[in-house]
Structures are given as C-alpha cells and as structure tokens.
N, CA, C and O atoms as a MOPAC input file, in Angstrom:
PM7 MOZYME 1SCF
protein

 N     99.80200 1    75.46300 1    79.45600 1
 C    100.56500 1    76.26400 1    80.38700 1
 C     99.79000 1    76.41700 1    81.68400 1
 O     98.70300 1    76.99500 1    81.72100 1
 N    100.47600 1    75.79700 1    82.91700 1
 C     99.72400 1    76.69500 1    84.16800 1
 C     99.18400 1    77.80700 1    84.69500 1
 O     99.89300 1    78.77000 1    84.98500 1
 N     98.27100 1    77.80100 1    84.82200 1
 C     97.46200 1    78.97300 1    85.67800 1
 C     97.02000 1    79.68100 1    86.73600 1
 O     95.79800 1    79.53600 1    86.69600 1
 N     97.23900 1    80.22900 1    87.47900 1
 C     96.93700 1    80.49300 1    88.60200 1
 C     96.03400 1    81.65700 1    88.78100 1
 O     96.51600 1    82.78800 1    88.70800 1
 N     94.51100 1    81.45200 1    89.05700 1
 C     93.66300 1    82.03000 1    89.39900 1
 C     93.03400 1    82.52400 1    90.54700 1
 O     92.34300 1    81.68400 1    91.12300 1
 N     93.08100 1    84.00900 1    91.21700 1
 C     93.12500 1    84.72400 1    92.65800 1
 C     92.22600 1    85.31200 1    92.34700 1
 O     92.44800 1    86.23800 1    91.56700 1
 N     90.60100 1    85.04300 1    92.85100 1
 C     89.74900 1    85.79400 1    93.03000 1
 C     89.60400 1    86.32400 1    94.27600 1
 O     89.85800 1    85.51900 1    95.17200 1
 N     89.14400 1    87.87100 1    94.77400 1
 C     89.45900 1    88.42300 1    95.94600 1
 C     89.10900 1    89.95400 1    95.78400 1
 O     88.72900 1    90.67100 1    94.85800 1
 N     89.41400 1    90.12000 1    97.12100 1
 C     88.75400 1    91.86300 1    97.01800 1
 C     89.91600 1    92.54500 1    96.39000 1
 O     91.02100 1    92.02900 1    96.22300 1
 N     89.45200 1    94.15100 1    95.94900 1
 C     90.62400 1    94.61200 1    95.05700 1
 C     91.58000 1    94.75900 1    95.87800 1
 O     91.33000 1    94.49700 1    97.05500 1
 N     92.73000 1    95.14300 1    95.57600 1
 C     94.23100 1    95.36700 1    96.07800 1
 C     94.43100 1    96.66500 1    95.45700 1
 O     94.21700 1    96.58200 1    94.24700 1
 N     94.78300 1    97.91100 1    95.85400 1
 C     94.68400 1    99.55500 1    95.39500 1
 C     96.03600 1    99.80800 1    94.89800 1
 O     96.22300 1   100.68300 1    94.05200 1
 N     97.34500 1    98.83200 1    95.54400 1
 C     98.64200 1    99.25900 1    95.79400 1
 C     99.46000 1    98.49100 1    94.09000 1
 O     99.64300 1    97.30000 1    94.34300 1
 N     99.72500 1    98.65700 1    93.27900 1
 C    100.26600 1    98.23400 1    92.31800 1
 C    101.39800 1    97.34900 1    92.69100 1
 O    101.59400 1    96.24800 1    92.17500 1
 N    102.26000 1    97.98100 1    93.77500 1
 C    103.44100 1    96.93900 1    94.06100 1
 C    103.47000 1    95.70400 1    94.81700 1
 O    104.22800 1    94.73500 1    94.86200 1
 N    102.09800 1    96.14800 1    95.55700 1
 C    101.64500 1    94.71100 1    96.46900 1
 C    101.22000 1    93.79800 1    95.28600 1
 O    101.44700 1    92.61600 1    95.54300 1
 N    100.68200 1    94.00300 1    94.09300 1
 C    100.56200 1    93.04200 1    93.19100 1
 C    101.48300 1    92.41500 1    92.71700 1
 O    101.48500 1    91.19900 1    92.52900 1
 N    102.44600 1    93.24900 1    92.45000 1
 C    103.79500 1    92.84400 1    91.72800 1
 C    104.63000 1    91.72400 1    92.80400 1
 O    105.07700 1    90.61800 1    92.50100 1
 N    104.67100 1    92.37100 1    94.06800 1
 C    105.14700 1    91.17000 1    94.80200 1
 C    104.11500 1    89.83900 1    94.83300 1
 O    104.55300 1    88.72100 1    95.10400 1
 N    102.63300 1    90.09200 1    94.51300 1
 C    102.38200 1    88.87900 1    94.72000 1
 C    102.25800 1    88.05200 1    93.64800 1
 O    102.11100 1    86.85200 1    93.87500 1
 N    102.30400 1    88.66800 1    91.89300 1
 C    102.49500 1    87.78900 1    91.37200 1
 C    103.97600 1    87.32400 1    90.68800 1
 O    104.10900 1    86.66000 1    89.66000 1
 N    105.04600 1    87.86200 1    91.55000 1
 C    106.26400 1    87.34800 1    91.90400 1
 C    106.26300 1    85.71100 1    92.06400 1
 O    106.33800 1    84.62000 1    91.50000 1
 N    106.10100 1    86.51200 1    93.42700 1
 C    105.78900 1    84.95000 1    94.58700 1
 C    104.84100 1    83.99600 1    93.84100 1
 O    105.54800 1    83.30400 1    93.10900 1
 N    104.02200 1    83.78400 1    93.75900 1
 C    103.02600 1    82.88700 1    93.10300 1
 C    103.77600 1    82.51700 1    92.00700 1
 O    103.61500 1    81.31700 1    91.78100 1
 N    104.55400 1    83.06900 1    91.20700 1
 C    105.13500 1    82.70800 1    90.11600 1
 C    106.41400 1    81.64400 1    90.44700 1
 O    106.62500 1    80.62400 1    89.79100 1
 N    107.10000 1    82.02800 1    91.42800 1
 C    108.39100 1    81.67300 1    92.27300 1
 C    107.53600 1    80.36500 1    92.68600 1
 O    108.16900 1    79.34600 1    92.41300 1
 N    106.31100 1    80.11700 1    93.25000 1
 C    105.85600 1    79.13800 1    94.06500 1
 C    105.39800 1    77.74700 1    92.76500 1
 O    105.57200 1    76.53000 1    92.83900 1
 N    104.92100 1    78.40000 1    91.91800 1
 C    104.73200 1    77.62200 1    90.62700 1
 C    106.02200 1    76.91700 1    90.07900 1
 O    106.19400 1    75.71600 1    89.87000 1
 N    106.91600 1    78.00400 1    89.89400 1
 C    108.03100 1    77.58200 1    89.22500 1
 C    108.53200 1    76.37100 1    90.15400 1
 O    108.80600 1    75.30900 1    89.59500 1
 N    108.66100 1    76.48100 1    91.52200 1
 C    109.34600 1    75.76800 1    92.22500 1
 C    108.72400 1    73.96100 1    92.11100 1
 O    109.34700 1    72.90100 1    92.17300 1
 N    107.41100 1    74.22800 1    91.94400 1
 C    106.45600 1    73.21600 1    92.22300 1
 C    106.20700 1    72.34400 1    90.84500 1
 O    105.68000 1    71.23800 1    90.72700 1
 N    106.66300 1    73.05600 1    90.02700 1
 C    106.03500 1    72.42000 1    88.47500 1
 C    107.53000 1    72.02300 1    87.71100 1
 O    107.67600 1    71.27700 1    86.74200 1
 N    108.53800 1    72.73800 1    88.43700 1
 C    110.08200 1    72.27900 1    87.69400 1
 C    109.72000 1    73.12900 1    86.38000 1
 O    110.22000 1    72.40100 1    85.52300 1
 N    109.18000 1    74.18100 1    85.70700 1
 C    109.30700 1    74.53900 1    84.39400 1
 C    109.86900 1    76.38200 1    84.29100 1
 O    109.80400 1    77.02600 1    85.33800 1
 N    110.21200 1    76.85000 1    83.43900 1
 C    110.44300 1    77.86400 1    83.62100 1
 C    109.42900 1    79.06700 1    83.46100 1
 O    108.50700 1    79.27900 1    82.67400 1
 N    109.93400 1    79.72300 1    84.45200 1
 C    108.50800 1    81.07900 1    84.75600 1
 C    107.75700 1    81.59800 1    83.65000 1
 O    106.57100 1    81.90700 1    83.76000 1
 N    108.44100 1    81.70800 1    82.54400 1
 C    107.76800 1    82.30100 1    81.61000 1
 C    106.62000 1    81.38800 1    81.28100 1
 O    105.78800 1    82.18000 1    80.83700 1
 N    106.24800 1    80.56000 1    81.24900 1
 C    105.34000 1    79.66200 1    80.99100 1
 C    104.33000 1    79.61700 1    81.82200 1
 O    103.49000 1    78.79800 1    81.45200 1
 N    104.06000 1    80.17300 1    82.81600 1
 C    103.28700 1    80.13300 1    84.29600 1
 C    102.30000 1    81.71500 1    83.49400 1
 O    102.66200 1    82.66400 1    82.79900 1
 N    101.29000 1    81.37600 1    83.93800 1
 C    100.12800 1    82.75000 1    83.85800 1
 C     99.89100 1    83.19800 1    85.29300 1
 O    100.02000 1    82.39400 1    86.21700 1
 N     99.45200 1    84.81900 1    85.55300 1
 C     98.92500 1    84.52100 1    87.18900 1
 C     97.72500 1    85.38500 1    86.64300 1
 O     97.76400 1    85.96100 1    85.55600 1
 N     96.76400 1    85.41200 1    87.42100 1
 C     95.19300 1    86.16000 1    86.48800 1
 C     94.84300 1    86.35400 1    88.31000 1
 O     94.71200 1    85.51400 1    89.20100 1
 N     94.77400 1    87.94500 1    88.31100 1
 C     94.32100 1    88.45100 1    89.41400 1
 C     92.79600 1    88.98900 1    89.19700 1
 O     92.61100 1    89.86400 1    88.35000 1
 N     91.59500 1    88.42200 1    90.02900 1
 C     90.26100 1    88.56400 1    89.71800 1
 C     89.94700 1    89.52700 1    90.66300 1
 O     90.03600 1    88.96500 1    91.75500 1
 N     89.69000 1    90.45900 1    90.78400 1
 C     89.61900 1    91.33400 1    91.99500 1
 C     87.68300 1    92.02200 1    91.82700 1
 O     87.18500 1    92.73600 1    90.95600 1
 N     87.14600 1    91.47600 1    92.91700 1
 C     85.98300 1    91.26400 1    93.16400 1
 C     85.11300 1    92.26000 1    94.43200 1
 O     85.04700 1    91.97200 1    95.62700 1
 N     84.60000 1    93.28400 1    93.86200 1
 C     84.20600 1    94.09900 1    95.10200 1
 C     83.21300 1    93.65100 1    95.67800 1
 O     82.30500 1    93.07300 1    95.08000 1
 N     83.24800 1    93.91400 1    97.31600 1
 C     82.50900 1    93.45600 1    98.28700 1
 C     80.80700 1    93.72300 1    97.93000 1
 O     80.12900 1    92.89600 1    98.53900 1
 N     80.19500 1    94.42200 1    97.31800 1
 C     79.02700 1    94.49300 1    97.07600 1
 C     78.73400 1    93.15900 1    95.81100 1
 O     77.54800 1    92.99600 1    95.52600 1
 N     79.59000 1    92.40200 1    95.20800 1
 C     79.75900 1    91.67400 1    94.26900 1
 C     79.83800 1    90.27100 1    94.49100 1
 O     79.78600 1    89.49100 1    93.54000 1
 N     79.99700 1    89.76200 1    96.04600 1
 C     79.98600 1    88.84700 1    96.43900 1
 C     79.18400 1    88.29500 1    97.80700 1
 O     79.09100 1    88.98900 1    98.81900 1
 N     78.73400 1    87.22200 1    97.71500 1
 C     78.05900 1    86.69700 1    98.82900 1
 C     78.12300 1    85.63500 1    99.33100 1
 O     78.29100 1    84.65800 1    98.60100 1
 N     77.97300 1    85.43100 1   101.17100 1
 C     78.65700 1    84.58200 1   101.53600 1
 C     77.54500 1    84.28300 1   102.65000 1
 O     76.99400 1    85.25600 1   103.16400 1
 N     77.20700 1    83.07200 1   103.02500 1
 C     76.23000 1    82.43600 1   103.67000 1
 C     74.64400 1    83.40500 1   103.33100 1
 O     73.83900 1    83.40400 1   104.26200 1
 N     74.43000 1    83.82800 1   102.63100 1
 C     73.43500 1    84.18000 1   101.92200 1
 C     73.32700 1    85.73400 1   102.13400 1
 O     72.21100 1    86.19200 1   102.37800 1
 N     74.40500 1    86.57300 1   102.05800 1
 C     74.22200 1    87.65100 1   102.79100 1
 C     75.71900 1    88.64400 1   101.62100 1
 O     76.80300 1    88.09100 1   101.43200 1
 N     75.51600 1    89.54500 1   101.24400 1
 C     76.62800 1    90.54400 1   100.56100 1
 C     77.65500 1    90.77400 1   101.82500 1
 O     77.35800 1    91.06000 1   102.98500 1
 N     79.37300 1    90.49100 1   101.06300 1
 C     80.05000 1    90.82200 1   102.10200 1
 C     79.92500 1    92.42900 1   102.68700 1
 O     80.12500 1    92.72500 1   103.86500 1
 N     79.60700 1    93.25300 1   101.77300 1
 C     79.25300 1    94.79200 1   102.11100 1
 C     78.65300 1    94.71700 1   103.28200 1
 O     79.18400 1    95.35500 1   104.19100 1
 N     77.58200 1    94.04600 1   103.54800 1
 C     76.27400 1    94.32400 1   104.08000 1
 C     76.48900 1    93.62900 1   105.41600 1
 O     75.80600 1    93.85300 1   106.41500 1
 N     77.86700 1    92.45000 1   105.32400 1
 C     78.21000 1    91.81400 1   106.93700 1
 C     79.63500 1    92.89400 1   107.36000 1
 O     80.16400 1    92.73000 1   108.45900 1
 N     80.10300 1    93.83600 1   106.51700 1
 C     81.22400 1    94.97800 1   107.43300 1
 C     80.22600 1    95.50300 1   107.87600 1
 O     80.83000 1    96.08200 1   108.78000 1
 N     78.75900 1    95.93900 1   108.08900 1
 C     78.24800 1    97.29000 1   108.43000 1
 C     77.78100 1    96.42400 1   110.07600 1
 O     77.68300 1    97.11600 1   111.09000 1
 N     77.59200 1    95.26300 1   110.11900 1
 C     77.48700 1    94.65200 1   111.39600 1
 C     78.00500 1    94.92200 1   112.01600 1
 O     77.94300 1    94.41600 1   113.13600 1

C-alpha cells in the first residue's frame, strides 16, 4: 500500500491536518488510479530544536 511520509515542524491546528491529509490523499488517489482507502498519510512533526540544517539547529537560526 502507498505511503506518504511529511516530516516538518508541528502543525497546532487539528483541521489544518485534516485538510492536509485530505488533499494528499485526493493527490495519491488521483496519481496511483487506486482507491483512497488503501493510501496511508504518516504526519512526522519535528520540533525546531530537533533539527539541523547547514550545521546549525533551526531554533538557534530564528533567534538571528
């Protein structure tokens, strides 16, 4: 079964999720010809002290 994996900073709003794993689902379905139920969406939600980017915590490049 397809997967769709969104790693990213958290999202606070419950319905902004729901629309997005709508859409992503809608975008799968459209793309793979199979029916939605078969599609996974796995939201990874990753806080900024948790990630790093050109050698530096994204936390630590907002305070710039």
């Amino acid at each position: 079964m397809p997967t769709a994996v969104l790693d990213g900073p958290p999202i606070e709003d419950l319905d902004i999720k729901r629309v997005l794993v709508k859409e992503i689902t809608d975008a799968l379905e459209k793309a793979y010809k199979l029916p939605r139920n078969v599609f996974t969406v796995l939201i990874k939600e990753n806080a900024p002290n948790n990630v790093g980017v050109g050698g530096e915590l994204i936390i630590d490049r907002r305070r710039t």
